[in-house]
Each structure stands twice: as C-alpha cells, then as structure tokens.
N, C-alpha and C positions, 0 to 999 in steps of 0.2 A: 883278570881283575874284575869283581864285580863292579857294576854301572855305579851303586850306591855311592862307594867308595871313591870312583874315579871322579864323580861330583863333587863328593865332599875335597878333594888334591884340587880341584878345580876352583872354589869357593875359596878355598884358604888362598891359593895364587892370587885369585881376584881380589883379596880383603887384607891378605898380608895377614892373618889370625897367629901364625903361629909356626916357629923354624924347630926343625930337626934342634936345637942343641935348648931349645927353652924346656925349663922343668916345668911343668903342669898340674896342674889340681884337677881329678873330675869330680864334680860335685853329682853324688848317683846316688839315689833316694830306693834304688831295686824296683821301682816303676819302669811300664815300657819303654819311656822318652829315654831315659838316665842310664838301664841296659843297655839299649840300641846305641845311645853315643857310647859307652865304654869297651861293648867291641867291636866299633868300627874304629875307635883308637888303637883297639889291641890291633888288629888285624890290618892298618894302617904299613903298608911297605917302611921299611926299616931309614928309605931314605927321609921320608917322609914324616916318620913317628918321632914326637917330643920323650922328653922322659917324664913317663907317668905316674903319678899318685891319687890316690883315689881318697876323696876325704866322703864319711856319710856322717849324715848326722840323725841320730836318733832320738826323735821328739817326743817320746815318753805319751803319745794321746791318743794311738792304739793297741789295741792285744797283739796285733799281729807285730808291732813294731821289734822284739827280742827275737823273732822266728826270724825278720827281714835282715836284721843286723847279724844271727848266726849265718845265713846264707851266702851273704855279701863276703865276709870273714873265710870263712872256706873255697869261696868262690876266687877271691885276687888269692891266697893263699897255693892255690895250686894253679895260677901263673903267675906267682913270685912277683905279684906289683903291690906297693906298699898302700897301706891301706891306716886312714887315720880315723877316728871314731870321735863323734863329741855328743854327748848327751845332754839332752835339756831336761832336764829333773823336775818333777812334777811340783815341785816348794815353789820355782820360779816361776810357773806358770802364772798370769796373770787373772785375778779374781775379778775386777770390775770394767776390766778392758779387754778388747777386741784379741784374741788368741792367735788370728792370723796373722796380724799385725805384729805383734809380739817375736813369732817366728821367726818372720819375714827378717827383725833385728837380730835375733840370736843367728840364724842363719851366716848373714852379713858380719857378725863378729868373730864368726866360726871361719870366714873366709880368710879375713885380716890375720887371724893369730897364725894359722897357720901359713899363711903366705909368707910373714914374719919369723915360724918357725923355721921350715925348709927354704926360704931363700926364693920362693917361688914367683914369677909378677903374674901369672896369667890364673883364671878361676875359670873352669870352660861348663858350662853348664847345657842341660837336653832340652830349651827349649824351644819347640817346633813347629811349623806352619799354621797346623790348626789352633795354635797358642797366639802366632800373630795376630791372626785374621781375628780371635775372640778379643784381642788386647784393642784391636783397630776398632772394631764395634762398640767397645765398652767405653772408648773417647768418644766415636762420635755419639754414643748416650748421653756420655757426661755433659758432653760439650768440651770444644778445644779451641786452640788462636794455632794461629799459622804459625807464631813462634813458638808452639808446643813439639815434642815429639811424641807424634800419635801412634809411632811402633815402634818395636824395639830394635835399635840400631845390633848392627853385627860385635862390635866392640865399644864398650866403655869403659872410661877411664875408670880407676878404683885402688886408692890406696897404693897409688906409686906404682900401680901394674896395671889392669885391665881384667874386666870380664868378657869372656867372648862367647857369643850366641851361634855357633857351627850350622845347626840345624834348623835353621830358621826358614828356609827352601825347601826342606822335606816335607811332607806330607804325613799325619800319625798315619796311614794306613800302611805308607813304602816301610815305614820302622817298624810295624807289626810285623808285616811280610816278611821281613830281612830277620828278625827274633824263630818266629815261625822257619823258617827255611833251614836255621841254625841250632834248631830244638834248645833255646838260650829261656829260660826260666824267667819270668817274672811278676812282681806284686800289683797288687791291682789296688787304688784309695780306696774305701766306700765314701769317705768323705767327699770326692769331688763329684758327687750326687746330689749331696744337701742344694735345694733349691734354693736357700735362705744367701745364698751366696750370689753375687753378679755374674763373676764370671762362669758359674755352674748351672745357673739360667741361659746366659748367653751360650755356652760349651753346648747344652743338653735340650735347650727348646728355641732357638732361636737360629742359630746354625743349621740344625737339620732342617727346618723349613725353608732356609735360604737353599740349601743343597738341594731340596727338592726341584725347586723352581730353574737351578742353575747346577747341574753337578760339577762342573769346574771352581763355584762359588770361592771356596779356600785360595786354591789356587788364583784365580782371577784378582779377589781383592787386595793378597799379599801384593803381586806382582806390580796393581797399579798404584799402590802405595809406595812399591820400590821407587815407582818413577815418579810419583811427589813426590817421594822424600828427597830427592836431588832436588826439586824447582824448592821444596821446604829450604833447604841447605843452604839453595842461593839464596834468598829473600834473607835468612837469617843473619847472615854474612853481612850485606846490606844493610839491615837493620843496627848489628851492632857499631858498621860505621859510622850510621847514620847518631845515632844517641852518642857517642864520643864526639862528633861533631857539633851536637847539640849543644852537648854540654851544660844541660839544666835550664839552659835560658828558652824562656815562654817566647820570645818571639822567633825565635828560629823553629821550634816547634810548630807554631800555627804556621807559618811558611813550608813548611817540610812536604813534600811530595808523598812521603808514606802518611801512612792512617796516622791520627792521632795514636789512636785507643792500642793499633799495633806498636806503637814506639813505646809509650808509658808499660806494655805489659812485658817488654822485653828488657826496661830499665829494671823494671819491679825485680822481674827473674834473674836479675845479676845479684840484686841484694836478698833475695828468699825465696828458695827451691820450693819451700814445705806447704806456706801460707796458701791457701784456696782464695784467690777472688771474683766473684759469680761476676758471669759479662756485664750485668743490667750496671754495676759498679764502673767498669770499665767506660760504658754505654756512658752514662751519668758524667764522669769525669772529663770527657772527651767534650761534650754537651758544653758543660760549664766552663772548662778551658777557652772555648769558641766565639762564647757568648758572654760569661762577665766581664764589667764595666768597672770592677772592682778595681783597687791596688793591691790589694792585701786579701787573702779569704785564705780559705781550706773548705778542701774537699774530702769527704768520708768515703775510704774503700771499703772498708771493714770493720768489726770489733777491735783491730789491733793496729792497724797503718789507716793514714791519712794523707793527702798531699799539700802540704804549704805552700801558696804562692805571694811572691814579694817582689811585688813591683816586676822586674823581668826576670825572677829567676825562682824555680821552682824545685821542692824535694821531697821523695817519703819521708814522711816520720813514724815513728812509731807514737802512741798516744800519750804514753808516759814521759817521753822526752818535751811534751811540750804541756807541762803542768804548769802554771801561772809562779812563778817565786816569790816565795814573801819576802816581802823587804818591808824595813822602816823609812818608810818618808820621812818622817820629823827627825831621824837620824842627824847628828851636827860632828865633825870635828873641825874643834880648833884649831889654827896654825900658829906658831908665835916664832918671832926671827930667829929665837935660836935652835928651833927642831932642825933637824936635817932628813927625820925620814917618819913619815907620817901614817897610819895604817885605815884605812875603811874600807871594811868586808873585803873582795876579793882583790882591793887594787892598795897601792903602795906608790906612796908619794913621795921622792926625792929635793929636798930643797937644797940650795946651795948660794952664795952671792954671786952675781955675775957683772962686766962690765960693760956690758951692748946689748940692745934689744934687736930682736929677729923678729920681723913678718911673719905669722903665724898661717896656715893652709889650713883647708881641710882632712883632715886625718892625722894631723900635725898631734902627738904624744910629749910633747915639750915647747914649752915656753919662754918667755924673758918678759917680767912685767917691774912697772915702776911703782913703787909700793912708798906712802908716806906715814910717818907716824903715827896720826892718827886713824889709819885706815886697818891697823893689828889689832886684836889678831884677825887673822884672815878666817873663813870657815869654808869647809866642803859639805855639800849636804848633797842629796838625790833634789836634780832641778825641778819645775814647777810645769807647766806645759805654758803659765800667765808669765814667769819669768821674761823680762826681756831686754835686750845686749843691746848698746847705743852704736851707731853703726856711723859712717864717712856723712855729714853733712849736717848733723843734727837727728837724724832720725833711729830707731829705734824698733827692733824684729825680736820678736816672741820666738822664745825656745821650740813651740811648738810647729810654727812655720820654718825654723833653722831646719830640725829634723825633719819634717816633710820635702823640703827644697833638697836635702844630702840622699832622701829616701832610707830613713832607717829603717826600720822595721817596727809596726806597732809593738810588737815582745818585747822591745829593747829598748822602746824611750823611757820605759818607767826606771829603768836602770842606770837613765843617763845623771853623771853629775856635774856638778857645777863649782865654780869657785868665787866666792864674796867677796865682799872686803866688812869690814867690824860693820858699818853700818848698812850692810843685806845687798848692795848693790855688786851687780853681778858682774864680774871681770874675766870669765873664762868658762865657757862651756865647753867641757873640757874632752880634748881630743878634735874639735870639731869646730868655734869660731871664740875669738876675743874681742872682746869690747873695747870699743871708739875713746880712750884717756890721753890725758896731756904728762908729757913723760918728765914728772917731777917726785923726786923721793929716790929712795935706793934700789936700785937694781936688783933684783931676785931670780933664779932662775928654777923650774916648776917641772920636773920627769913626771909622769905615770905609768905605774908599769902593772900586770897583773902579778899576786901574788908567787902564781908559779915559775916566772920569768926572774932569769939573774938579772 
C-alpha cells in the first residue's frame, strides 16, 4: 500500500472521519485537490472504503466548465460510482454582489439537498495543507480572538451530518505527485490567479516568499497551528463555562479572571456567526465596562448590535429593538365599581370585590385597596416621575426615586403606570409599591396582567 494512503487510514483512525458502512458525498470540482481525494477513495482497501458518490457542481463561469463536467461524467462512469451534477445557471448569478460569495452558498445548498437526497450525513471535500496554511495567514491578516477558528478544523458539523477535511496534512505537491504517478487527468482554475482575490495574493505571492526563506514553511505553520488549536479548544471550553457562569451579570464579569473583551466576543459568537466586529470595538467595550460610573449606558459595537447595561446586568441588542416607544402620557382610563376588566395598551386590569386587604411587595401584580365613594372613579394613567405615594409615618417618596430604589431600567419607567383615586391622588404604582391610607370604604381587589397572558 502506498504511504499516501496508509496516512490518509491513519488520520481517519485518529479523527474518527468516517466508517466502512457511511455513504459519502465527494465534492470534486476535476481540480488537482478534488482528483487526488477521489482516487485515493477509490483506491482506499475495501475495508476501509465508505460507499461513494461523487456530487460536482458546475458553475457555469468558465468555457472550460462543460469539457470539465463531460470528463468527470465518463470518468465515475467507468468505475461505476454514482455521480450527481448541479448546475448553477448563469440567470442566478449575481449582478451587484460578490460571485464567490454567491458560490460558496449555492455550493453549501448543493450539499444539503443532496445529503437529503441520498440519505447521506458526511460531504468530504480536497481541501489541503497549502489551503490551511493560506486560510491561517489570511486570519492572521484579518485579525482574529483566540475564540476564533483560525484553521479549518477536520470535521464540522453541517446539516445534521458533517463536513469532513481528509487532506488537510497533505501537502499540494504529495497530491500532484500521487496524480502524476497515476497519469490521473486533471483541470487546472485560471481564476485562482486573479490577484484581485486574498487568498490568490496570499496562495501566489506571499506563500512562496515564506517558502523561500523556510522550505518547510507549509508544513511548519499547519503543524504549529495543530498544537494551538488544542490550547485554542481548551481556552474555549473554559470560556463558554465561564459566560454561562456569568450569566449577563456586570459584576461577575469585572471579577472574572478571563479577558473581559475575550468573554463578550465569545458571548457575542453564540448569538451571531455572521456579524464582523473590528477589535478597536471590542477594545472600546471592554474600556468602558471597567471604567463607567454609570447605572445605565450602552455601548456601540457596530451599525447593528450595541450592548445595554442596567444596573448589574448586561446584553446585546440589536439597534432596532431598542427604539424609544411612543406612548401617550396624558393617556387616562376610568375605573368605575362595576367594570370588572379594564383595557390600557398592553396590560388588562381585572377588578373584583374583595373581603381583606393584603400587604402589597415589591413586584407584587395584585392588590386589595379600600376604596370610598367619593374617591370613583378610579383612573390608570402612565405615572409622573413628580408623582408621589404617602408612605408609613407621614411621609411621602416620588415615583421617580421608587423606581431608582427597585432599579428599573430607564426604558421602562416612562411605561410605568399608576392608579388614582377621582381626585389625582396616587394609590398604587402599580406592580411595585402602595400608598400609606386608612382602610375605610369597600374593599376592591386590583389584577394586572399583560395582554398576552390568560
């Protein structure tokens, strides 16, 4: 058995890629990487070999592409491995947007369907060494966090199965070789020349100057990224404990022995894959975490997420969930003794008679107040921040210091309301404290609930 081979038996042992009885997709574009993996599966010992189908997709964006798809065609055809075709039709190409980008989805949806089709969970694809090492550069270009994946892992999740990266330890040169030795045919991009590309700058002038300077280079920097990527794996580990421990709350956070800035971008990453946000953001956030004196602020990541903090507890938002809501202040309803269920904007008020009053708490959503004749009707309006509830002694605390004392949240005092009596005096802010009366008149008892609530 050639060495190739007995590497590749060797890897899948170590990674667990993939058993004798799993059906298979090879995703083969008739490029050198994509040959080289599909007959080193064919040629795979029988103990060893999945059951294979070869899906290509034909991207309609060069001449050569109908020559590449007859080849492929005749090629599984005469070793009877089944072979799936999906065309990306030149209509769907995109006109004002990025074509690789494009691909890259039609691609991925080309995977699903057919996974879906044939029953298949695994998508094995030829991407290899010299692919690492250019993907590994191109982060550290971008810039990355330690809770990034700055190479591409061997297998990933996808759609209820897995993609899996075989040749990621290979070298393009061993896959030439092994092509080469086997007089195995195949296509050559022009596109992955275009300079105008990152990774075709990095592939094409950046790479061979490293290799100059280090001819191991490829090799070398896959290798010591293997062994981050294990210390990556634990930290990350760590991390996600750490933030379920957390739990939102700012002072666990400043307390926390990991980075700030590494915990926020590992929270961020559970709620959005997609979103880019540059360090100097990170940087900034982390800053003002540490250092405001504030109760209340928000911090800016981005055009699209912010982070709110309140009092001790902090969350992304996105920018349109936190639009100010109009509401009418001067808003009034009536109550009069014989309603029983009362309606303003989202909440709903149950009245009923009752025969005992109950000590009312904070967060308390029901009542029992002593109501006299001349104090109907009752009104609810949106309270005042100057309102203020007569409290155990004679004295007397403003709406606006209740809710600072309970810690609302500024967004949500202008929503608080209140309950009068006919002449404006305020007898119940409501869900949160009751005013100081002398318990004469009938008995009343006060639900509120929100609208969507039985």
């Amino acid at each position: 058995m050639e060495d190739i081979l007995k590497d590749l038996i060797n890897l899948n042992k170590s990674y667990n890629l993939w058993s004798k009885n799993d059906r298979v997709i090879l995703a083969v574009s008739t490029g050198p990487d994509s040959m080289a993996l599909l007959n080193l599966f064919i040629n795979l010992p029988n103990k060893f070999k999945p059951q294979l189908n070869v899906l290509h997709i034909n991207h309609k964006i060069r001449q050569q592409s109908e020559e590449e798809e007859k080849y492929l065609t005749q090629f599984t055809a005469e070793r009877n491995i089944p072979l799936y075709i999906k065309r990306w039709n030149t209509s769907q190409h995109p006109k004002n947007s990025s074509i690789e980008a494009a691909a890259h989805d039609f691609r991925y949806r080309c995977y699903s369907e057919l996974m879906n089709d044939i029953g298949a969970k695994l998508v094995i694809t030829a991407h290899q060494a010299d692919e690492q090492a250019e993907t590994i550069l191109m982060n550290l270009i971008r810039g990355f966090s330690i809770n990034e994946k700055i190479k591409m892992p061997f297998k990933v999740n996808f759609d209820g199965g897995y993609i899996i990266h075989p040749l990621l330890n290979f070298k393009k040169q061993l896959l030439l070789d092994y092509l080469k030795k086997r007089n195995i045919k195949y296509y050559t991009d022009k596109t992955n020349y275009d300079l105008n590309n990152l990774r075709n700058r990095v592939r094409n002038k950046i790479i061979p100057l490293l290799v100059q300077e280090n001819p191991n280079f490829v090799s070398d920097i896959v290798n010591r990224f293997n062994d981050l990527g294990n210390v990556f794996n634990s930290f990350n580990n760590d991390l996600d404990k750490e933030v379920l421990r957390i739990n939102h709350s700012l002072s666990k956070l400043k307390a926390s022995v990991y980075p700030i800035k590494e915990l926020l971008k590992k929270e961020f990453s559970l709620l959005d894959t997609r979103t880019i946000v540059e360090d100097k953001a990170w940087e900034n956030a982390q800053k003002c975490l540490m250092n405001s004196i504030k109760s209340q602020f928000v911090i800016d990541l981005n055009s699209e997420y912010l982070i709110e903090c309140v009092y001790d507890n902090y969350q992304f938002l996105k920018r349109k969930k936190i639009q100010k809501e109009i509401i009418d202040k001067n808003k009034i309803v009536e109550v009069y003794p014989n309603n029983e269920l009362i309606y303003f904007d989202d909440f709903r008020i149950k009245m009923s008679p009752s025969f005992a009053t109950t000590r009312i708490f904070p967060k308390y959503r029901s009542i029992h107040l002593c109501i006299s004749k001349n104090e109907w009707p009752l009104k609810i309006r949106y309270a005042n921040l100057t309102d203020k509830l007569l409290l155990y002694g004679g004295k007397h605390k403003s709406v606006k210091r209740i809710l600072i004392d309970q810690k609302v949240p500024e967004k949500d005092r202008d929503k608080q309301l209140i309950l009068t009596n006919a002449q404006d005096e305020p007898l119940w802010l409501i869900g949160r404290r009751v005013t100081q009366r002398r318990k004469n008149g009938k008995i009343i008892e006060l639900t509120i609930m929100e609208n969507s609530n039985e």
